[in-house]
N, CA, C and O of each residue as an XYZ file, in Angstrom:
268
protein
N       3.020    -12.230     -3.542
C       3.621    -10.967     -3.168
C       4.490    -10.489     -4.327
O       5.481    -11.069     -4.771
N       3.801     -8.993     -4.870
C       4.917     -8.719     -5.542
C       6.743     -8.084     -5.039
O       6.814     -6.929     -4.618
N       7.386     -8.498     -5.089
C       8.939     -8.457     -4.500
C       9.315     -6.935     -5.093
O       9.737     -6.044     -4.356
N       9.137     -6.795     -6.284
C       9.666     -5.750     -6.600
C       9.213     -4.311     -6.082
O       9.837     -3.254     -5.987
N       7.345     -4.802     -5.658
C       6.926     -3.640     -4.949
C       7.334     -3.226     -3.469
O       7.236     -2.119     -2.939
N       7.794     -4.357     -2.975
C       8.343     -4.464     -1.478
C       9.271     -3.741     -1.395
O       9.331     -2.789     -0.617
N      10.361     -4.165     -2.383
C      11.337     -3.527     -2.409
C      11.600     -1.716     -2.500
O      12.543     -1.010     -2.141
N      10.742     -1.518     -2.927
C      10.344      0.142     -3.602
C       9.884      0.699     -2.130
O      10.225      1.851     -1.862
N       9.291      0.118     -1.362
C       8.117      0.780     -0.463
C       8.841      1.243      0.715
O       9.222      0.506      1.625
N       9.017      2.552      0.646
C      10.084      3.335      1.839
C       9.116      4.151      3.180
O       8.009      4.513      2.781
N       9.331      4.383      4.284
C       8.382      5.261      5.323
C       8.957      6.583      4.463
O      10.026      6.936      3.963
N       7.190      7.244      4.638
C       7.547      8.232      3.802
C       7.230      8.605      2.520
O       7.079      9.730      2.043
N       7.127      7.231      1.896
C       6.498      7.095      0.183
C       5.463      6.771      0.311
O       4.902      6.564      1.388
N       4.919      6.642     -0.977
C       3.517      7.138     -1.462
C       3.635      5.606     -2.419
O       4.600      5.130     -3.018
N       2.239      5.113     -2.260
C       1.697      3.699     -2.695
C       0.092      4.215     -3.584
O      -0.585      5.234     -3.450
N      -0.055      3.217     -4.327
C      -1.729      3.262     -4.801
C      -1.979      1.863     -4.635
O      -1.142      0.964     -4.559
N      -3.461      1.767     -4.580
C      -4.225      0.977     -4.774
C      -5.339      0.772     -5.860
O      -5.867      1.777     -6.336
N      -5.762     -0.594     -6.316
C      -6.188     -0.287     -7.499
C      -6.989     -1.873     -7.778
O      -6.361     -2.720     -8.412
N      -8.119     -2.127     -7.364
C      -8.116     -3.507     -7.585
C      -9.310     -3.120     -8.832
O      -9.391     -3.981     -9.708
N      -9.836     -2.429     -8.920
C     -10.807     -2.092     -9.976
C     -12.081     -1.570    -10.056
O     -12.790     -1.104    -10.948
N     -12.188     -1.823     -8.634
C     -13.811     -1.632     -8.104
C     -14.295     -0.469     -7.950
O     -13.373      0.138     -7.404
N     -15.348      0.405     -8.106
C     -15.409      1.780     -8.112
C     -15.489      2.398     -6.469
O     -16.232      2.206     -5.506
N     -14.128      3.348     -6.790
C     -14.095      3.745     -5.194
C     -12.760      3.398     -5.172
O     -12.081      4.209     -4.541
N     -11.988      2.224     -5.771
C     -11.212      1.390     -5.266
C      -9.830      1.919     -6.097
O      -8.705      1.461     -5.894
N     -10.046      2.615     -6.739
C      -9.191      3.073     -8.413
C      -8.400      3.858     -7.838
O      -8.765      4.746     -7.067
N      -6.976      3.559     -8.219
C      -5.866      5.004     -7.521
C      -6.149      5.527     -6.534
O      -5.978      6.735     -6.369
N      -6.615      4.796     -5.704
C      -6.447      5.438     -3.961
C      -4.671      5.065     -3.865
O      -3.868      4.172     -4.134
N      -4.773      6.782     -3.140
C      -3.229      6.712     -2.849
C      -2.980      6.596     -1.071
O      -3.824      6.678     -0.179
N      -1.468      6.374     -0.975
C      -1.433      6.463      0.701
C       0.024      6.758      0.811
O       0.865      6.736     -0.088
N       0.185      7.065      2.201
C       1.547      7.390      2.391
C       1.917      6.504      3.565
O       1.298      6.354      4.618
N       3.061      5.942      3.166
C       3.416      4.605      4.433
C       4.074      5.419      5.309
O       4.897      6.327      5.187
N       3.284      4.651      6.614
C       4.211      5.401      7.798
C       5.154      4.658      8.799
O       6.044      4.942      9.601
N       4.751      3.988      8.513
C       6.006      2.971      8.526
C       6.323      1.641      8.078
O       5.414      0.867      7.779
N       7.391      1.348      8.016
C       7.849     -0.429      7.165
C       8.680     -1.523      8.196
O       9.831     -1.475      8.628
N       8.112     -2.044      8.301
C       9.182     -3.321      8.960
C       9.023     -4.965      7.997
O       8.385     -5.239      6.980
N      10.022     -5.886      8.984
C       9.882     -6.990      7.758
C       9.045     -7.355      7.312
O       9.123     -7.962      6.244
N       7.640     -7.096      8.071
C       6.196     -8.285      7.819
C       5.255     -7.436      6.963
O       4.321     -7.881      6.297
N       5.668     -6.000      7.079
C       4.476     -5.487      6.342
C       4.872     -3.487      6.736
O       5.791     -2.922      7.328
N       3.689     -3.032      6.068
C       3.445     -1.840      6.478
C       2.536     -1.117      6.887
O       1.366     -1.448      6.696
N       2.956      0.365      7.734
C       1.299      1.010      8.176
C       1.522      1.885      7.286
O       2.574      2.457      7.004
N      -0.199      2.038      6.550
C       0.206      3.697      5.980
C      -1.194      4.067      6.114
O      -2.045      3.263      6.494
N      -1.497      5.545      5.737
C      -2.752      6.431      5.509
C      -3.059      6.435      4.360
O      -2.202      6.579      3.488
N      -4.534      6.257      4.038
C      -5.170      5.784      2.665
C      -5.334      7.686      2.678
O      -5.680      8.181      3.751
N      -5.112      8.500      1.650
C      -5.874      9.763      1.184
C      -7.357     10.211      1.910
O      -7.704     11.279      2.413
N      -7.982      9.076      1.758
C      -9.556      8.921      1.603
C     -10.119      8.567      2.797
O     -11.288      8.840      3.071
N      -9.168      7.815      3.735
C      -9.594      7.472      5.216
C      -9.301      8.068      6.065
O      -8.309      8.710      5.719
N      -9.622      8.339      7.299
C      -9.383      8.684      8.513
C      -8.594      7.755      9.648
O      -7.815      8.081     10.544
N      -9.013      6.721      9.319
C      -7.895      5.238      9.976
C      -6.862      5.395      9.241
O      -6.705      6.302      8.423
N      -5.782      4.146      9.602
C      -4.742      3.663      9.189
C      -4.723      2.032      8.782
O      -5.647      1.380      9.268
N      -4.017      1.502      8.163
C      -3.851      0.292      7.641
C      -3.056     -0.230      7.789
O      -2.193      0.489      7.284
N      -2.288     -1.582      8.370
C      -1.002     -2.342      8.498
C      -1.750     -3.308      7.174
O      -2.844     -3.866      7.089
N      -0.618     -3.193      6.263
C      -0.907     -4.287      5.199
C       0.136     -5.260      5.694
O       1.183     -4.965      6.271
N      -0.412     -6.758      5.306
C       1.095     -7.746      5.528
C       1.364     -7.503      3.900
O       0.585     -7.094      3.040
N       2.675     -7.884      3.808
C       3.198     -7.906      2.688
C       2.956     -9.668      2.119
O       3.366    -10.059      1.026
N       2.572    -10.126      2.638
C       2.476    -11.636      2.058
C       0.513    -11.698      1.708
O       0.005    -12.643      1.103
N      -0.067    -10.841      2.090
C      -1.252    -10.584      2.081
C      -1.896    -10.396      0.070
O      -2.163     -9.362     -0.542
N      -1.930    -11.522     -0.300
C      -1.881    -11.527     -2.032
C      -3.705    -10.330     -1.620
O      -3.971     -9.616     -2.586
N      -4.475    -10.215     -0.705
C      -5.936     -9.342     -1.248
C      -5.574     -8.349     -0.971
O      -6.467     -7.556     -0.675
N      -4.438     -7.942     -0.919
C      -3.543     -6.321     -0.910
C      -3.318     -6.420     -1.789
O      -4.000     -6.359     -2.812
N      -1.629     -6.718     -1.510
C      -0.735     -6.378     -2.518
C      -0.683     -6.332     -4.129
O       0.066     -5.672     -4.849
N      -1.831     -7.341     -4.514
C      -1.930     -7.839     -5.637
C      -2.326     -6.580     -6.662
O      -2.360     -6.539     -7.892
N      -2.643     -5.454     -5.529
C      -3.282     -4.053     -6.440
C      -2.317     -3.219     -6.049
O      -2.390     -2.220     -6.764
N      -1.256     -3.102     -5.103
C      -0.508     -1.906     -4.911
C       0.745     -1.913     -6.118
O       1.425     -2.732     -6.738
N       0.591     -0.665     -6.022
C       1.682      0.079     -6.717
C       2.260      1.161     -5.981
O       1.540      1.956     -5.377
N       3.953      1.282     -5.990
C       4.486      2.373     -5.706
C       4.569      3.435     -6.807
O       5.090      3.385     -7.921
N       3.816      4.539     -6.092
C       3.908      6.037     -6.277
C       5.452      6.716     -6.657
O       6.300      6.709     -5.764
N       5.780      7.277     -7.945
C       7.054      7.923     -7.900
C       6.791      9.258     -8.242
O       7.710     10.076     -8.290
């Protein structure tokens, strides 16, 4: 888990994703909400929603917070 990205990730803000794969490149999302274990947010590109865990390394390992 990156800590520093945890730390950044507010309801409300804007995250990317990015593991490399085509399709997979700077997808952005907007978290809709945060609690201790993780977050929900909306991918741009989807119609669902996503609860990521934050201890979840086949997430996090590609997110980046959006500034």
């Amino acid at each position: 888990m990156k800590l520093n990205v945890v730390r950044l990730i507010k309801k409300g803000g804007r995250i990317a994703y990015n593991d490399g794969r085509p399709g997979h490149q700077g997808v952005e999302a907007t978290v809709l909400e945060v609690d201790g274990r993780g977050m929900t947010v909306q991918f741009d590109d989807r119609a669902d929603t996503n609860y990521i865990v934050f201890s979840d390394a086949r997430w996090m390992d590609y997110i980046s917070v959006v500034e």
